[in-house]
Backbone as a ProteinNet text record, in pm:
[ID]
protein_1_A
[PRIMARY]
XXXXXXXXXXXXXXXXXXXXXXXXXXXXXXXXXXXXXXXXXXXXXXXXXXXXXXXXXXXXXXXXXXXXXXXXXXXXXXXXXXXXXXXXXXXXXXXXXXXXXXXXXXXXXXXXXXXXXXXXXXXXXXXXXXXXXXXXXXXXXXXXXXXXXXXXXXXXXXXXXXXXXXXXXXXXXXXXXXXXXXXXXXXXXXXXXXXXXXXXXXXXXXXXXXXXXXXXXXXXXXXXXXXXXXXXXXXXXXXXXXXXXXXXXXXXXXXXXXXX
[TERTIARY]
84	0	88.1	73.4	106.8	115.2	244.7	248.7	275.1	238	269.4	400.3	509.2	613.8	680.2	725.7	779.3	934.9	1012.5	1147.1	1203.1	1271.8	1334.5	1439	1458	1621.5	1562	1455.4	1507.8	1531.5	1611.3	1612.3	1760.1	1828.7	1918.9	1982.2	2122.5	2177.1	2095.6	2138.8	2085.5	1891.4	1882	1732.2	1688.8	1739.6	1662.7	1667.3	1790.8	1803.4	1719.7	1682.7	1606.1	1403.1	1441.8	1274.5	1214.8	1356.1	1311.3	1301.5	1425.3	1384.6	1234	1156.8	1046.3	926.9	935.1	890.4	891.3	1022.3	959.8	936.7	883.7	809.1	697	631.6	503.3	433.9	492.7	486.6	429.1	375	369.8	438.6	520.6	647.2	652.7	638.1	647.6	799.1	863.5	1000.1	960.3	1013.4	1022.9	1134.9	1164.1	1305.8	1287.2	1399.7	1372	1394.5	1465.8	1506.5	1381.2	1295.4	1205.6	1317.2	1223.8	1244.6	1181.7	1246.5	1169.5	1143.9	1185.6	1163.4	1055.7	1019.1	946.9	832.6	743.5	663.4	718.5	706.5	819	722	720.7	650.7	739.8	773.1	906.3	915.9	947.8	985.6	1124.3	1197.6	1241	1221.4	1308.3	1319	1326.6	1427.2	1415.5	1342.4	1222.3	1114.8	995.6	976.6	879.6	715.3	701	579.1	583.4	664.8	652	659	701.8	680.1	603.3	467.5	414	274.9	279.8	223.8	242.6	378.1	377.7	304	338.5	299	139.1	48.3	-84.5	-138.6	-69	-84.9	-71.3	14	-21.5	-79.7	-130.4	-202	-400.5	-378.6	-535.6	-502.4	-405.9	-445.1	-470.2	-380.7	-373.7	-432.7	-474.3	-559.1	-411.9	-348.4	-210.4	-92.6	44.2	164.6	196.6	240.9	322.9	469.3	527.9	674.1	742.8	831.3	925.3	1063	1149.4	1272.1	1330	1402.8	1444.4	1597.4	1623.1	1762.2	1832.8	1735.5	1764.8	1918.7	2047.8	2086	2238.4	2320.7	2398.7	2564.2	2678.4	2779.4	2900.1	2966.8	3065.9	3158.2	3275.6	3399	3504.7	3562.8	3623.2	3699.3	3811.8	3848.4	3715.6	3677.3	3579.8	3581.6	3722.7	3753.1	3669.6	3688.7	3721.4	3583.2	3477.9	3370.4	3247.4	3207.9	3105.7	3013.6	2896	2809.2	2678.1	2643.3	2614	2589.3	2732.3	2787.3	2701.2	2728.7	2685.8	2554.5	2471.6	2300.1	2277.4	2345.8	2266.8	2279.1	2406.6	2412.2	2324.9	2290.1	2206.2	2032.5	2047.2	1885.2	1839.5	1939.1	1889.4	1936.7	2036	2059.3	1982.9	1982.4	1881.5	1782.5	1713.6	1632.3	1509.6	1541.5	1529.1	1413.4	1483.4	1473.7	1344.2	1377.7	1306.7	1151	1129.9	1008.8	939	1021.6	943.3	870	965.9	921	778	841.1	696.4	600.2	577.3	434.7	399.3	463	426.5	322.4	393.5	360.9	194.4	139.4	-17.5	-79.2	-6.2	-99.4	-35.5	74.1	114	-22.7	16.9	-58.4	-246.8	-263.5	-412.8	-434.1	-330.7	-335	-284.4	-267.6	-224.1	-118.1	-12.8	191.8	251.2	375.8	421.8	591.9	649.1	808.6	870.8	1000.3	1056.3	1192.1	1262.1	1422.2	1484.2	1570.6	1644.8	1772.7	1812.7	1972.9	2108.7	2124.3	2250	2396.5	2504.8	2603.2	2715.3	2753.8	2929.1	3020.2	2983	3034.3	3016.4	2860.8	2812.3	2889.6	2960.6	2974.4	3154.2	3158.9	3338.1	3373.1	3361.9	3355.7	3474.8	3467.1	3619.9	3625.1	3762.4	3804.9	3781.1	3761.2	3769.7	3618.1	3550.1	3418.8	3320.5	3362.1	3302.3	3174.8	3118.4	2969.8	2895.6	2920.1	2886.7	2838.3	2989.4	2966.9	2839.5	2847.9	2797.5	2635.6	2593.7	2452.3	2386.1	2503.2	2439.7	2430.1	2541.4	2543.8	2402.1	2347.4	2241.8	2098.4	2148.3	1978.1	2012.4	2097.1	2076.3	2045	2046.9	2054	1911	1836.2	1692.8	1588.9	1664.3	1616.3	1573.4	1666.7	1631	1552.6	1549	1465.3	1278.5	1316.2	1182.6	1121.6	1172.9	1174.1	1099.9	1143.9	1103.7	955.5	965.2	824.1	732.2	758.8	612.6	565.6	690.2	624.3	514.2	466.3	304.7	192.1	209.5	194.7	205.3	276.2	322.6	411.3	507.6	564.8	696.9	775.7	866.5	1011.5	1082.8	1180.3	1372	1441.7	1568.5	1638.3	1741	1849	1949.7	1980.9	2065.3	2235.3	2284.6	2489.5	2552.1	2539	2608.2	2789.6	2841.5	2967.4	3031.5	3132.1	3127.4	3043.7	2962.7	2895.3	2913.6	2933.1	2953.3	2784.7	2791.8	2702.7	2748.4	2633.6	2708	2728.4	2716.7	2714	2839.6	2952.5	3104.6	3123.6	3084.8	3114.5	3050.6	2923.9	2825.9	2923	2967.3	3043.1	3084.5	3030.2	3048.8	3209.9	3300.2	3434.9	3493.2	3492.9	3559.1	3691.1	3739.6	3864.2	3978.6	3979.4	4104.5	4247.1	4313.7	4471.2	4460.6	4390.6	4395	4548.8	4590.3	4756.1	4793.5	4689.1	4735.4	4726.2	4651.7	4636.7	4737	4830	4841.9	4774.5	4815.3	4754.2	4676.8	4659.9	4592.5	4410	4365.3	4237.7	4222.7	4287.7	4235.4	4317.8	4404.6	4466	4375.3	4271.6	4174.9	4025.2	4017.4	3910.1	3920.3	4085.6	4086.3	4098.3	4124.7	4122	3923.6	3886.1	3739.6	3712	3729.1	3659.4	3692.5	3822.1	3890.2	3777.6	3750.2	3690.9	3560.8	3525.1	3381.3	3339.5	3485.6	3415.4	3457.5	3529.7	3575.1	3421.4	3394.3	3269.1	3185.3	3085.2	2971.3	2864.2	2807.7	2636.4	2616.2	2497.4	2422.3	2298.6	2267	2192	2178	2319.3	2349.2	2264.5	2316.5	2232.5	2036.8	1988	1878.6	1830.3	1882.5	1827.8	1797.6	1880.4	1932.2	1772.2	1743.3	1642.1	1496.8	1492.8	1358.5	1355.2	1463.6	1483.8	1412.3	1470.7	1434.2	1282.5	1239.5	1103.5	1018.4	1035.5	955.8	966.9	1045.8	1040.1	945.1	910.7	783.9	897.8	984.2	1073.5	1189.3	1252.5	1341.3	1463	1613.5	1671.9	1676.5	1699	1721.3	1792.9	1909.6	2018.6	2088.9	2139.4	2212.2	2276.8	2404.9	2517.5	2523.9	2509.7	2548.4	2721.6	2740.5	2797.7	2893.5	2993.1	3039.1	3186.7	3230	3391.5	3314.4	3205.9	3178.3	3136.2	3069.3	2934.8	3113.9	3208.3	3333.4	3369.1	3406.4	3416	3378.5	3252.9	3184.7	3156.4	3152	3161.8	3251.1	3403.4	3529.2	3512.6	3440	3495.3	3401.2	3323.3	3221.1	3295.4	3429.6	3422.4	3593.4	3642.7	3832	3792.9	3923.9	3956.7	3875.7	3855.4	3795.6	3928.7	4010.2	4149.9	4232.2	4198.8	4267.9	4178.2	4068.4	3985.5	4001.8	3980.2	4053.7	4182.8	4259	4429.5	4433.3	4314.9	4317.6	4244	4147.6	4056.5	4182.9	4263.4	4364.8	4491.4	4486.4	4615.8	4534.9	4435	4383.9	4341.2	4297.4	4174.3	4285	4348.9	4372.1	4515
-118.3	0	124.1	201.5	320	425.5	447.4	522.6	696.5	770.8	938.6	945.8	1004.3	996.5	1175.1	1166.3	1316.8	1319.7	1411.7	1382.8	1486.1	1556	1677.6	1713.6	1817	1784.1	1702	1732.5	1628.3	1720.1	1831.3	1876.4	1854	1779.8	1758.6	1602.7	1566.5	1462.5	1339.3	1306.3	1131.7	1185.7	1340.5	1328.3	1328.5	1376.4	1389.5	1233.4	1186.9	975.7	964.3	985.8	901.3	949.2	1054.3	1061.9	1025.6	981.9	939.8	786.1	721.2	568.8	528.8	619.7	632.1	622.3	742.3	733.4	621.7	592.8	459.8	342.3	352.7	251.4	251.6	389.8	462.2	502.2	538.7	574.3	788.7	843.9	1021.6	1051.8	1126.7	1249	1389.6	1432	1533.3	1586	1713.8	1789	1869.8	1870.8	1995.3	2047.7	2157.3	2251.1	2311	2434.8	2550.2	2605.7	2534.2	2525	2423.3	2452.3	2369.1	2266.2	2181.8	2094.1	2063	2103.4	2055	1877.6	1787.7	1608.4	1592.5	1688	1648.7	1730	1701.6	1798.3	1868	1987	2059.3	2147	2154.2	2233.3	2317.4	2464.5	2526.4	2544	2497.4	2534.8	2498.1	2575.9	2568.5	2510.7	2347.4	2281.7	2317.1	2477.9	2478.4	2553.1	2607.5	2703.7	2611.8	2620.7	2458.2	2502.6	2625.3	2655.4	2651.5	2664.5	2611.7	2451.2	2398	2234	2197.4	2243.7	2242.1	2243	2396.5	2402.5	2358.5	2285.3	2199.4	2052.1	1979.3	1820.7	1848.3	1967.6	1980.5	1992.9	2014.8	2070	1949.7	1862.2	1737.8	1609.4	1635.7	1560.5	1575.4	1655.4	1771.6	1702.2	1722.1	1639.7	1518.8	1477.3	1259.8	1215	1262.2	1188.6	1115.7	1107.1	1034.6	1003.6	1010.9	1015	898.4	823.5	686.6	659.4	733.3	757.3	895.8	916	1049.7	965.1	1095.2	1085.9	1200.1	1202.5	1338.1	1360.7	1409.9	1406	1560.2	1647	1796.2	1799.5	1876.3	1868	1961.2	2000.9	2084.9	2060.1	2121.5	2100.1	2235.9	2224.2	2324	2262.8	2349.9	2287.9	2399.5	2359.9	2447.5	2404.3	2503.9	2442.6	2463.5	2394.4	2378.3	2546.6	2598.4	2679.5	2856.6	2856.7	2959.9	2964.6	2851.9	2896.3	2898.4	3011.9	3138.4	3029.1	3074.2	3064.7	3031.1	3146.8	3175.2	3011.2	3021.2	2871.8	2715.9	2739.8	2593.4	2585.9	2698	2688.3	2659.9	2727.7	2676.5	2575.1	2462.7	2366.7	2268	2316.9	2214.9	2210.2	2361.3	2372.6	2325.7	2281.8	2234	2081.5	1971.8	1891.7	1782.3	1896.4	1832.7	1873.6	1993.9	2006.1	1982.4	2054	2020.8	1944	1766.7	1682	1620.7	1707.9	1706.5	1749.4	1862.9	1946.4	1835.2	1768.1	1685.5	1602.7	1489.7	1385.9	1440.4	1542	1601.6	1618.3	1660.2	1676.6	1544.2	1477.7	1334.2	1254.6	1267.6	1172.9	1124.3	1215.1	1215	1181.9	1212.2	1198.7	1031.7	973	805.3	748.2	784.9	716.3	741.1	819.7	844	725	710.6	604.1	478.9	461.1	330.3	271.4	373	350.2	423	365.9	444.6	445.6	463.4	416.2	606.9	627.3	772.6	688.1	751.3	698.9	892.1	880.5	996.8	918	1049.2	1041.4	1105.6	1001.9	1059.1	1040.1	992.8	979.7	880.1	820.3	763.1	839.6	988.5	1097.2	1071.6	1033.5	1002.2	915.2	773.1	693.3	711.4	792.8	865.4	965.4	1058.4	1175.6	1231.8	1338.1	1424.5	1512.7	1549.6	1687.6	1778.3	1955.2	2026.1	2014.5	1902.3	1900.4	1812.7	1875.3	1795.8	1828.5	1980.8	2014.8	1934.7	1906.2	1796.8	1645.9	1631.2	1493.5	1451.8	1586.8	1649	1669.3	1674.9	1672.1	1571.3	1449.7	1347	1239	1259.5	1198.6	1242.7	1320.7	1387.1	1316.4	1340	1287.4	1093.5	1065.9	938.5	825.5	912.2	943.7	957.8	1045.1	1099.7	984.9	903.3	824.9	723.8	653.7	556.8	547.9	717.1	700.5	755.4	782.9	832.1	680.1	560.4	488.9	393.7	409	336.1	363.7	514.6	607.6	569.3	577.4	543.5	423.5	328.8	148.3	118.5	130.5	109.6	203.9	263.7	294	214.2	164.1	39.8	196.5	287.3	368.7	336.2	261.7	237.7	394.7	403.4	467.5	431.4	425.9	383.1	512.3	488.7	592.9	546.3	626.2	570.8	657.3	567.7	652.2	634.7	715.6	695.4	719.4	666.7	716.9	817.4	819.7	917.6	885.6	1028.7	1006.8	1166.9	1119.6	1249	1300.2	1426	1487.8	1662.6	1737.5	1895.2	1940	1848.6	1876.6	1921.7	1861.5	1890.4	2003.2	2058.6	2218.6	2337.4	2306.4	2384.7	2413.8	2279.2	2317.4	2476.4	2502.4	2651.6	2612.1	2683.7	2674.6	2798.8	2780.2	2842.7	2872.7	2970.9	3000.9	2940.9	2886.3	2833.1	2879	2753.6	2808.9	2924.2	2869.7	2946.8	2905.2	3074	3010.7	2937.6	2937.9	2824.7	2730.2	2617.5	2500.5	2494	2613	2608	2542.8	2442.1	2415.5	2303.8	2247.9	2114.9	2121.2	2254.1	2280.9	2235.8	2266	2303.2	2132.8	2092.2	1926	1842.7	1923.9	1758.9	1757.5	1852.1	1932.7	1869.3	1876.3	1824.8	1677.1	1590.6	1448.1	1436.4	1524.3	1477.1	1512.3	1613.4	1669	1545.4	1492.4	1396.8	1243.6	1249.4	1115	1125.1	1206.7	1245.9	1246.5	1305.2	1358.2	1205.2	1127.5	968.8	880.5	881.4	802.8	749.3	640.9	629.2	701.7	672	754.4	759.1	873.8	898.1	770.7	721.9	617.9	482.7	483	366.9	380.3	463.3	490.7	520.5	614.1	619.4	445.8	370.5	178.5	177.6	210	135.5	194.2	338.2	407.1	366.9	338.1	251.9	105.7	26.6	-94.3	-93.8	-23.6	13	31	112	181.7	85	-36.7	-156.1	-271	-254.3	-396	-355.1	-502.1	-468	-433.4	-483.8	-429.5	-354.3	-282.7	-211	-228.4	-211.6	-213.7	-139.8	-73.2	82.5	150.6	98.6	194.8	68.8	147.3	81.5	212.1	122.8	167.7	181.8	313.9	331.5	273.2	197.1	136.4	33.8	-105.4	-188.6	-151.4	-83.3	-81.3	40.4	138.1	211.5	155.1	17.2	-75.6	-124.2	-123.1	-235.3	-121.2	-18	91.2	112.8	123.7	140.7	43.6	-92.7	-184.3	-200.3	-178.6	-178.7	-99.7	21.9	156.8	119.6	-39.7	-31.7	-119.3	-210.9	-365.1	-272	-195.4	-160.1	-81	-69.2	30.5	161.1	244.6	325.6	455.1	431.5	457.4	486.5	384.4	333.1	395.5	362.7	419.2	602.7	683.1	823	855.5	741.6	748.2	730.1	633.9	592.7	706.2	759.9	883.7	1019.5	1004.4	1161.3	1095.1	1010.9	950	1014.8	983.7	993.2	1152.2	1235.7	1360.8	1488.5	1429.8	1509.9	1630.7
0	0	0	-60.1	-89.8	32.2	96.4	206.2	177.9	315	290.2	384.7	324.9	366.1	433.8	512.5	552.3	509.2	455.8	495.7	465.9	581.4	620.5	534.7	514.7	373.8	253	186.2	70.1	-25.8	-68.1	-188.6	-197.5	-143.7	-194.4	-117	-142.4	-65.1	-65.8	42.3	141.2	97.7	178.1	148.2	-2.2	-72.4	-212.8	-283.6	-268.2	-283.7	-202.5	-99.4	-1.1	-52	-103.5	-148.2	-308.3	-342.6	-518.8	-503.7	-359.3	-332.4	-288.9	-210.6	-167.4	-304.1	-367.1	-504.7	-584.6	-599.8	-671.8	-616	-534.6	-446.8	-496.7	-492.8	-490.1	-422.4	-332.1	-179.6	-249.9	-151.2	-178.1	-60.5	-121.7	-60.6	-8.9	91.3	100	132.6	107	161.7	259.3	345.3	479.7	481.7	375	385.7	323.1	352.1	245	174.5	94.9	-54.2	-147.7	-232.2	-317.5	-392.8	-431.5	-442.7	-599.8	-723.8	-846.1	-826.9	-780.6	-803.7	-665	-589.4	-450.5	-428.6	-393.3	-331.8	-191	-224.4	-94.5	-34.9	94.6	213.3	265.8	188	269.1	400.9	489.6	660	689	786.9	852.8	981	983.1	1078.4	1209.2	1254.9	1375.9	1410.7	1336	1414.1	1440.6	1558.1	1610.2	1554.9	1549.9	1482.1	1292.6	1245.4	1088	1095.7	1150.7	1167.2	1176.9	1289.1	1315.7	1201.2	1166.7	1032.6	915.1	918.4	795.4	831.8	936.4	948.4	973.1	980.7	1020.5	861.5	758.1	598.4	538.5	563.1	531.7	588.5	672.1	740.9	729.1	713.9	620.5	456.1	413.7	264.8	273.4	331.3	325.5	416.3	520.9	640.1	734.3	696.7	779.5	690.3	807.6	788.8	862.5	741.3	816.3	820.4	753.8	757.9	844.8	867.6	884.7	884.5	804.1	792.1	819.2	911.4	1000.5	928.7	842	764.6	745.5	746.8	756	828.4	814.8	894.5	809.7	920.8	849.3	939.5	880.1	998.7	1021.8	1094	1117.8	1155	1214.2	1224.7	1301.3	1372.9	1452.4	1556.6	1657.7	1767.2	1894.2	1967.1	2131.5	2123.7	2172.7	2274.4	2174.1	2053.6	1984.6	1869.1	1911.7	1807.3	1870.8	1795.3	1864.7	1875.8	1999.6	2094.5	1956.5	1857.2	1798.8	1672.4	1671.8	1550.4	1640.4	1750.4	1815	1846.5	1875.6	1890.6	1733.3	1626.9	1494.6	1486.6	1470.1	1485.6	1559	1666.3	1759.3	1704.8	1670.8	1630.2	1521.8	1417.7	1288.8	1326.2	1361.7	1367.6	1486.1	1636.6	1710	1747	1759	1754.2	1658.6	1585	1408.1	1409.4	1484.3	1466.1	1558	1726.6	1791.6	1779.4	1677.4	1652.9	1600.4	1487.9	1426.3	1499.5	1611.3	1629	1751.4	1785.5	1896.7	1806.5	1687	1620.3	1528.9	1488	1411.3	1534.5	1604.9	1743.4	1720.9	1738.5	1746	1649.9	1508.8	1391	1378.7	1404.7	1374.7	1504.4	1633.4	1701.2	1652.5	1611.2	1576.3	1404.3	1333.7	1277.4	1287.5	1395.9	1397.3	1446.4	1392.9	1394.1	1285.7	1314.4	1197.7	1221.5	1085.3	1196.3	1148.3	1252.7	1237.5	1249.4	1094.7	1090.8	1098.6	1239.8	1231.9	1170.8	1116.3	1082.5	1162.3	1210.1	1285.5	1205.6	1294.1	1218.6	1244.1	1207.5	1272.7	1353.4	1334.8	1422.9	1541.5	1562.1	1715	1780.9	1764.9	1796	1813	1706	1665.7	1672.8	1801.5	1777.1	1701.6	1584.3	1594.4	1593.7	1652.8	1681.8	1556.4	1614.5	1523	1461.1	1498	1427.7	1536.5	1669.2	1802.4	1862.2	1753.8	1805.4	1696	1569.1	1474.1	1543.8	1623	1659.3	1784.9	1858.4	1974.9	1966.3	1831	1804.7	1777.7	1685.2	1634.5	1751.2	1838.6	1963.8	2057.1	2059.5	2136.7	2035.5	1921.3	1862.8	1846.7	1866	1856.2	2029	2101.5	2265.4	2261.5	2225.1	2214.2	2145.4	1968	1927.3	2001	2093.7	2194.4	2281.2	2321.1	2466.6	2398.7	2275	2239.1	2190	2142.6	2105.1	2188.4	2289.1	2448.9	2453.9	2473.8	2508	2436.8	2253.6	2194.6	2144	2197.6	2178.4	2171.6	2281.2	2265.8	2196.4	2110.4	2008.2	1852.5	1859.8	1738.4	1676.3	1742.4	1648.2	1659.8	1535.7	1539.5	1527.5	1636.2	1598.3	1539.7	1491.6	1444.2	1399.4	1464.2	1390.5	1312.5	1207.1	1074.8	1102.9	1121.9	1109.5	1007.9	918.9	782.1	824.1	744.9	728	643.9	561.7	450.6	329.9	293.7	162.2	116.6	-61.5	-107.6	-141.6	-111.9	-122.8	-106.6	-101.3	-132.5	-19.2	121.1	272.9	312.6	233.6	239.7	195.9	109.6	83.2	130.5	193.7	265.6	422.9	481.9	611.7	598.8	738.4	848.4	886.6	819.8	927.8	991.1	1127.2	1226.6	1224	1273.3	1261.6	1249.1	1100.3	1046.1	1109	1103.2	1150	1269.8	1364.5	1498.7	1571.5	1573.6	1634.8	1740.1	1801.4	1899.8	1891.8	1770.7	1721.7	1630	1554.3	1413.7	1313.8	1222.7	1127.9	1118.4	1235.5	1288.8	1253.8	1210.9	1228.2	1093.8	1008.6	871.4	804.6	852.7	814.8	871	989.7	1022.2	930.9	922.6	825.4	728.3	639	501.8	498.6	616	602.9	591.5	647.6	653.2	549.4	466.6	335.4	273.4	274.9	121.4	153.3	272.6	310.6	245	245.6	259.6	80.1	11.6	-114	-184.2	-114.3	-198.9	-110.9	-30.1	20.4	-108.2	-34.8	-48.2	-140.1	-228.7	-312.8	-212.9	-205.8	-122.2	-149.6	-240.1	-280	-224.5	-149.4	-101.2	59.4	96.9	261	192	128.1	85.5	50.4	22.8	2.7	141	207.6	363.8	427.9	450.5	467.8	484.9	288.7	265.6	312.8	312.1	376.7	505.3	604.4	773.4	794.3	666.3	660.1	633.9	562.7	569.6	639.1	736.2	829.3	968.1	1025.1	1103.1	1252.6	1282.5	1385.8	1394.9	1292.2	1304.3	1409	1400.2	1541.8	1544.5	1675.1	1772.4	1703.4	1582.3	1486.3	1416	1288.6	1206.6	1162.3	1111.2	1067.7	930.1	820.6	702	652.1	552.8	518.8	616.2	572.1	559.1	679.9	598.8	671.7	829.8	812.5	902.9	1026.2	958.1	1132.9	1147.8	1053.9	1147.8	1330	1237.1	1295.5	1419	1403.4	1496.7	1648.5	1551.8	1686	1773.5	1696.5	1720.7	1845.7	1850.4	1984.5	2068.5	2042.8	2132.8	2249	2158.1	2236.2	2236.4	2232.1	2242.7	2335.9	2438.1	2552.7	2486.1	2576.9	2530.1	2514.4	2583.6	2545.1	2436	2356.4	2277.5	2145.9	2139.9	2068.1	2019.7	2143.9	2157.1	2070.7	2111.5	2076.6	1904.7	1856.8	1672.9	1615.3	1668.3	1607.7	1613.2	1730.7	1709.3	1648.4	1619.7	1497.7	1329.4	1345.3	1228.4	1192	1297.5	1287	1368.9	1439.9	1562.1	1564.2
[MASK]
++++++++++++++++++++++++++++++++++++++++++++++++++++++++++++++++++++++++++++++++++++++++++++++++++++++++++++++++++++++++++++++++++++++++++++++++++++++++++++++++++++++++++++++++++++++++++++++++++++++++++++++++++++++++++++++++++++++++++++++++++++++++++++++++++++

């Protein structure tokens, strides 16, 4: 049966793959961002104003009678040292990546449980699980919404509303050139800001389609139990398990060999 799908960010990236995988399902799509969307039906809002969210998931919920999907993918990054980036840089960050994310899942809530269920895949990151330097309010958000995924997850069980969070690893997309960067070559780091930056850009722009995580997406979106999170690509779930089951020591010590 033909589902109504939400998904934050789709005019471009993971979301725009992730709403043409939807499509040809035959699933109906809506975008929540604010850039239109010529391949999507797009609802311009801004994710972190909790009242355009609001008025967007009430606009489609008045057309279709119900929303059985959300894909919380909206999301943006920066980069910087802790000590030296503005107050300013880290609320945007939080408000589009976790909050963002939060508006959503507070207003879906009612319209899944008033039909029935319904599953919500946020997107977090491998960041969460890996934090790195220089890009630690990044890691710092996805770590917070994938923290939130779980415990919201708990909350609306009895509901039949499935929640899962997705950690991609590197994927090229235009997210790498959009990055907010903070004061490059701050002298007291010297050039450590802008060499950990560029190991992430080179990773990022050799990665993964975005197509590949968008399969993974719709995959999640049709199973009747979902797990609590999965890992976007192969060598990333190695990754990841690795810092779950190694000193946690040691773990620290391979991320600043690599980032640091």
């Amino acid at each position: 049966m033909s589902r109504v799908v939400v998904i934050t960010g789709a005019s471009a990236g993971i979301g725009l793959a992730s709403a043409k995988e939807f499509l040809k399902h035959g699933d109906t799509v809506y975008n929540f961002s604010r850039r239109e969307s010529p391949e999507v039906r797009t609802i311009k809002t801004d994710v972190s104003d909790p009242e355009a969210v609001k008025a967007a998931f009430k606009a489609v919920y008045e057309a279709e009678g119900r929303i059985d999907v959300l894909v919380n993918n909206a999301g943006m990054g920066i980069s910087g040292a802790v000590e030296n980036t503005a107050d300013a840089s880290v609320r945007k960050q939080m408000d589009v990546n976790f909050f963002g994310a939060l508006y959503a899942m507070r207003e879906i809530a009612p319209y899944m449980r008033a039909g029935g269920g319904g599953i919500i895949i946020n997107m977090s990151s491998a960041a969460a699980a890996l934090p790195i330097p220089f890009q630690a309010f990044y890691s710092a958000s996805k770590a917070a919404l994938s923290s939130l995924s779980n415990a919201f997850r708990i909350e609306v069980a009895p509901f039949n509303i499935k929640v899962c969070a997705v950690l991609p690893g590197d994927v090229r997309t235009e997210f790498t050139d959009k990055r907010e960067k903070n004061k490059s070559n701050d002298p007291v780091y010297g050039d450590r800001i802008d060499k950990s930056v560029a190991v992430m850009e080179r990773d990022e722009r050799n990665g993964m389609p975005p197509e590949i995580i968008a399969r993974l997406i719709y995959k999640l979106s049709c199973k009747k139990n979902p797990p609590p999170s999965k890992v976007g690509g192969l060598k990333y779930a190695v990754f990841v398990k690795l810092s779950k089951v190694l000193p946690e020591r040691l773990v620290v010590f391979l991320i600043s060999r690599i980032y640091g």
